[in-house]
Each structure stands twice: as structure tokens, then as C-alpha cells.
N, C-alpha and C positions, 0 to 999 in steps of 0.2 A: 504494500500500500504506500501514498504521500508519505505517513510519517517515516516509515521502514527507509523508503529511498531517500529521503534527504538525509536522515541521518546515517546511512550509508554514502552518502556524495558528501555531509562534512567531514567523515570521518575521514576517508582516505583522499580526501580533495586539499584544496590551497588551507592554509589558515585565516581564519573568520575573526576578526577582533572585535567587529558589531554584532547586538544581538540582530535575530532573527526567527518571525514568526511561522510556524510552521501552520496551518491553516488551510480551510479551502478560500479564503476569501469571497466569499458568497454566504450573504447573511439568511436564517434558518428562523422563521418564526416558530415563537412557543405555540404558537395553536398546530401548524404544517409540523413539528417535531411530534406533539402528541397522537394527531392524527395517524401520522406514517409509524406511531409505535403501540396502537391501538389496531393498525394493521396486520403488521407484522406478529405482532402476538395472538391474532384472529381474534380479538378479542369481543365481547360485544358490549361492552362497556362502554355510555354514551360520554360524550366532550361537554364539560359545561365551561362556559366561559365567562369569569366574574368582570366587575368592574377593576381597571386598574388602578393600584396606588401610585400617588404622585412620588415616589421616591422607587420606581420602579427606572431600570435601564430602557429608552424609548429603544435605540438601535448602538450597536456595534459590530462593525463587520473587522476584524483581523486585516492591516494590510501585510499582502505577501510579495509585495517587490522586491523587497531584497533577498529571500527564497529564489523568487524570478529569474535573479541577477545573478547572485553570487554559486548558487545550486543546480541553477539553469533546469527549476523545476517549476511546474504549473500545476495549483491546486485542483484537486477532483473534483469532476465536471459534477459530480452530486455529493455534496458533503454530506449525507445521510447513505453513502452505500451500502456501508456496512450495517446497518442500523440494525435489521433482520438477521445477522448473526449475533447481533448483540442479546439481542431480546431470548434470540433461542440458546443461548448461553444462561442466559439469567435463568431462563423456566430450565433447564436441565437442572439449574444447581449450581450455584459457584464455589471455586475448591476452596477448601478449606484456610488455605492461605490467605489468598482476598476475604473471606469473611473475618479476621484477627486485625486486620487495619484499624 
């Protein structure tokens, strides 16, 4: 995946003295996240959608230009592709490890 590869291209690449966001740069609503994991989980559980609070994040999208630049990598045409392996991980069970975090 994005993250796999650039951390493989910083690793054995030039040395990077600025940070650098790894990201798809393509912003992801909280309702389109829900949705797509009310999906993928088949689930039938309906979306309700409250009023927002004023001290809520309106938008942040990650810039990935220097990713771009320096990694010569382009974020994933769908930042949710994985999402459906995520979810069917979760309902399997997560190992034992990740649950002691």
C-alpha cells in the first residue's frame, strides 16, 4: 500500500530533513466514512446524523506535496480502500496484542 511504499522509498532513498505527510490527500467525510463502514460490515444499522458542535474540525485534508516531490509518490486514488479489510479484521477479532494498547 501508500504507506508501505513511501516508507520503503524513504528508507533506502536520499535523506529527508523535512517532515513529510504521508496521506491520501483527498478529504473523507465523517458521514461517506460511516457509511462505507456500515457497508462493508453488511451491516444494517441505520446513520443518524446529529447537529454539529461549534468546536468541531469543519475540514482538513493532509497536504502530500512533498511525498509528491521528494518520494515521487501519489496518494491512493481512494483513501478508504482498504477500509473492508479493516472492518473484516475487526469482526474476526483483533490479536491479542493490539487489544493491550
Amino acid at each position: 500500500g501508500f504507506v508501505v511504499d513511501a516508507l520503503l522509498a524513504a528508507g533506502f532513498g536520499a535523506f529527508i530533513k523535512e517532515p513529510v505527510n504521508l496521506a491520501s490527500g483527498k478529504g473523507t467525510t465523517i458521514t461517506d466514512l460511516a457509511r462505507r463502514i456500515l457497508e462493508a460490515a453488511r451491516s444494517s444499522s441505520s446513520l443518524q446524523v446529529a447537529t454539529r458542535r461549534n468546536e468541531e474540525v469543519h475540514a482538513f485534508v493532509a497536504d502530500i506535496a512533498r511525498a509528491v516531490t521528494l518520494l515521487d509518490l501519489a496518494g491512493p486514488e481512494d483513501p478508504l480502500l482498504y477500509l473492508p479489510d479493516v472492518v473484516a479484521w475487526v469482526q474476526r477479532g483483533r490479536p491479542s496484542s493490539v487489544n493491550s494498547c
